[in-house]
N, C-alpha and C positions, 0 to 999 in steps of 0.2 A: 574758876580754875586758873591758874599761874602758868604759862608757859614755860617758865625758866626752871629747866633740868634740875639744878641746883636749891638746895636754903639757903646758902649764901656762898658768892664766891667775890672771892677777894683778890685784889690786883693793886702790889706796891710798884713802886718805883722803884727802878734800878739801876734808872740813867747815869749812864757818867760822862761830864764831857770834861775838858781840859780847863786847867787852874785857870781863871780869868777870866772864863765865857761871862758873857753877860747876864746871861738868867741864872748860871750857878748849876746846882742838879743836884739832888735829893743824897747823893752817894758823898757830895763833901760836905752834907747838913749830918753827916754821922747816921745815913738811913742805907738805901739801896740794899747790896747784898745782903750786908749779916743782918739785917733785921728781917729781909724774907726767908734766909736759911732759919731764924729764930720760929717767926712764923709756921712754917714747914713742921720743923722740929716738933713747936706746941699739939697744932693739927694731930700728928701724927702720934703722939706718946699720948694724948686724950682719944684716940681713934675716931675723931669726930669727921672723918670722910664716908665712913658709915653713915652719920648722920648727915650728908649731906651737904660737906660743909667744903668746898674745891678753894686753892688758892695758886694765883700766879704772879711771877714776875711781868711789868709790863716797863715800855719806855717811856718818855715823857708823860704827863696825865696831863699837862699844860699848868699848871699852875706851882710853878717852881715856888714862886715866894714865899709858901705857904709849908713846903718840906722840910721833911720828907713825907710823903704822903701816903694813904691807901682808900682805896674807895669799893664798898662793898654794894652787891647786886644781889639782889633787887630793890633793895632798899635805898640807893643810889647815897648812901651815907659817907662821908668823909672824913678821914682820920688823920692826924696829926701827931706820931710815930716820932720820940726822942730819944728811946732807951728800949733794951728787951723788956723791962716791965712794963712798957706800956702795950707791947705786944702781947704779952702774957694777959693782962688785964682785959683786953678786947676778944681773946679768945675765951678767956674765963665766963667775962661777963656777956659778951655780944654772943656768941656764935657756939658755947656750950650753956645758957642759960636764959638767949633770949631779951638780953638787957646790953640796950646801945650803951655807949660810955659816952655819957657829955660831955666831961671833961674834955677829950680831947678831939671832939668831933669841929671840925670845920667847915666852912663856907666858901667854896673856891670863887674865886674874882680876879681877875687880872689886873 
């Protein structure tokens, strides 16, 4: 039996730091907000919070270079978010049908 409340909850990135920081931040990789409001959005108009399905905004995940990101629990899987369709995509296929998207799944590393 699973302790985790949830079937999956998901946590993008939404950091934003200032033009020139040295890691960068997922919000001037074209990610951050409107892709978690995109997120939300999808969740919600598929009603998949019924099924269990939670998502949050989070700050840094640490691994900027690889953003904008999202990393889903319990599955501990990680995404690589460049457009709403890839958002759409992962909700389509991950989290209303059970099916990771390899396409866009990454490996975080420093």
């Amino acid at each position: 039996m699973s302790h985790f409340p949830n079937k999956y909850h998901a946590f993008i990135c939404t950091q934003a730091r200032p033009d020139g920081h040295p890691r960068g931040c997922c919000t001037s990789r074209g990610g951050g907000k409107p892709l978690f409001e995109r997120l939300l959005a999808k969740v919600s108009e598929k009603n998949l919070w019924e099924a269990g399905v939670s998502v949050a905004s989070s700050s840094c995940l640490g691994f900027c270079k690889l953003g904008p990101l999202m990393v889903v629990y319990p599955q501990g899987i990680w995404y690589k978010l460049e457009s709403e369709a890839d958002v759409d995509e992962v909700v389509e296929s991950h989290f209303a049908n059970d099916k990771p998207v390899e396409r866009l799944m990454v490996v975080p590393s420093k």
